[in-house]
C-alpha positions in Angstrom: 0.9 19.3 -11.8 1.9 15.9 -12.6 2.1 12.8 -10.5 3.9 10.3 -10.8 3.7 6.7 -9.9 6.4 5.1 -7.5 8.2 3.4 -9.9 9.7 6.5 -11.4 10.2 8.2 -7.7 10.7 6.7 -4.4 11.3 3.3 -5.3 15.2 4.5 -6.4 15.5 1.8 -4.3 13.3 0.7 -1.5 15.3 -1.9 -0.5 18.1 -0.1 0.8 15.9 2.7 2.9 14.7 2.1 6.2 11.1 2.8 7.5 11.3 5.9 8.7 13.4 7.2 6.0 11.3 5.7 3.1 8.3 7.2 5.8 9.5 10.9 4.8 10.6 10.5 1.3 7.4 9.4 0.9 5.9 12.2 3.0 8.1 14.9 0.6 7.8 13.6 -2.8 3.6 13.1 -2.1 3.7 16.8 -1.0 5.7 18.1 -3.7 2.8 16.2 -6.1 5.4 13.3 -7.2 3.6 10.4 -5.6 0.5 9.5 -5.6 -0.9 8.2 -2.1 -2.0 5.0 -3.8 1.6 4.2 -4.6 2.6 4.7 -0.7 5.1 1.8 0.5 4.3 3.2 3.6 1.4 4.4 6.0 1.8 8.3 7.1 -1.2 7.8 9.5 0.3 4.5 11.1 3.8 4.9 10.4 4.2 1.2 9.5 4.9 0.0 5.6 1.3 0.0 3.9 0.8 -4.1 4.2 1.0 -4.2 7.9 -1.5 -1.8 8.0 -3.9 -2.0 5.1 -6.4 -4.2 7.2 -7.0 -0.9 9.6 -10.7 0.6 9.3 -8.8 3.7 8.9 -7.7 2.1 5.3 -11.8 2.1 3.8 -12.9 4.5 1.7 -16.3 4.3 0.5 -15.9 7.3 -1.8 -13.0 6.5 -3.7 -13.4 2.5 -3.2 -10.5 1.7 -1.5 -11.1 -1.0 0.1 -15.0 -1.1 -0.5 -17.9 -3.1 -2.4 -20.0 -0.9 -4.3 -22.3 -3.2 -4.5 -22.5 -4.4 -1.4 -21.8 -1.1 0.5 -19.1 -3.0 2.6 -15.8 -3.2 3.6 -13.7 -5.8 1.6 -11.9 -8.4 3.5 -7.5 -8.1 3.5 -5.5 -11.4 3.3 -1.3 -10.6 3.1 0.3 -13.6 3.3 3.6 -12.1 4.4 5.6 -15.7 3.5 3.8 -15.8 -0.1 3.5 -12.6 -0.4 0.4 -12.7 -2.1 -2.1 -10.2 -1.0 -6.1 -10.3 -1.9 -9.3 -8.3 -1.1 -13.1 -9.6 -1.4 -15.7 -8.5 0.0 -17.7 -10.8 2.3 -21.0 -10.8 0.8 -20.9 -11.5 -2.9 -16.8 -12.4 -2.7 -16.0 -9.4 -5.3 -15.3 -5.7 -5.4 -13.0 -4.9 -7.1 -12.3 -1.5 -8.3 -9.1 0.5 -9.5 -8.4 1.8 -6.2 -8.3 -1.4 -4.2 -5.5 -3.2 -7.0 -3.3 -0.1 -6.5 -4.2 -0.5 -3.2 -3.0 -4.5 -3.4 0.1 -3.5 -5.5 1.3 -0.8 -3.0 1.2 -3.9 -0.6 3.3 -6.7 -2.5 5.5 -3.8 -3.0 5.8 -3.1 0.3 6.3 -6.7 1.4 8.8 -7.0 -1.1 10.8 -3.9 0.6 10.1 -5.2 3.8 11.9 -8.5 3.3 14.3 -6.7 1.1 15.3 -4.6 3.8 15.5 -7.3 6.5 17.4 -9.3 4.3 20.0 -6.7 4.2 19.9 -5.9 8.1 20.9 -9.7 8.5 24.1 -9.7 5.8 
């Protein structure tokens, strides 16, 4: 089975889908095994796009390290900026931990800020 990332699937064009319908495309193509859950826009457990959620406990995973300090055995901190758009993660005790999970985890979000205003953008034209 091959997965791919969002950028060859759902993201025909985020822009131009709505939340719940960019919801269950996303539900479909992750359980056909064409997206990854790291490269979710949006949040199946909160229903919400994956930045407005990503500060939710629900969102830490010790095991794969989203969202976790190894080294620390903590949860990192989440900062979205929704104006900037920039979106960081440290942890709170040594300021670090990083790991592969947690910068898919941060590109999923500026993605899904970048939808978000994309598609509120459109609403108002």
């Amino acid at each position: 089975m091959t997965t791919t990332t969002l950028a060859s699937t759902t993201r025909l064009n985020p822009v131009r889908r709505t939340l719940p319908v960019l919801l269950a495309l996303e539900d479909d193509a992750e359980d056909l095994g064409r997206l990854s859950p790291d490269d979710r826009l949006t949040c199946h457990v909160h229903g919400r796009w994956i930045h407005e959620c990503v500060a939710s406990p629900m969102h830490v995973n010790p095991i794969t390290r989203h969202r976790w300090c190894r080294s620390c055995a903590t949860t990192l901190i989440v900062s979205v900026d929704e104006l900037s758009g920039d979106v960081k993660m440290s942890c709170p005790r040594c300021g670090h931990g990083e790991s592969a999970a947690s910068a898919r985890l941060i590109a999923a979000c500026r993605a899904s800020l970048e939808a978000a205003r994309g598609h509120s953008g459109a609403k108002a034209a």
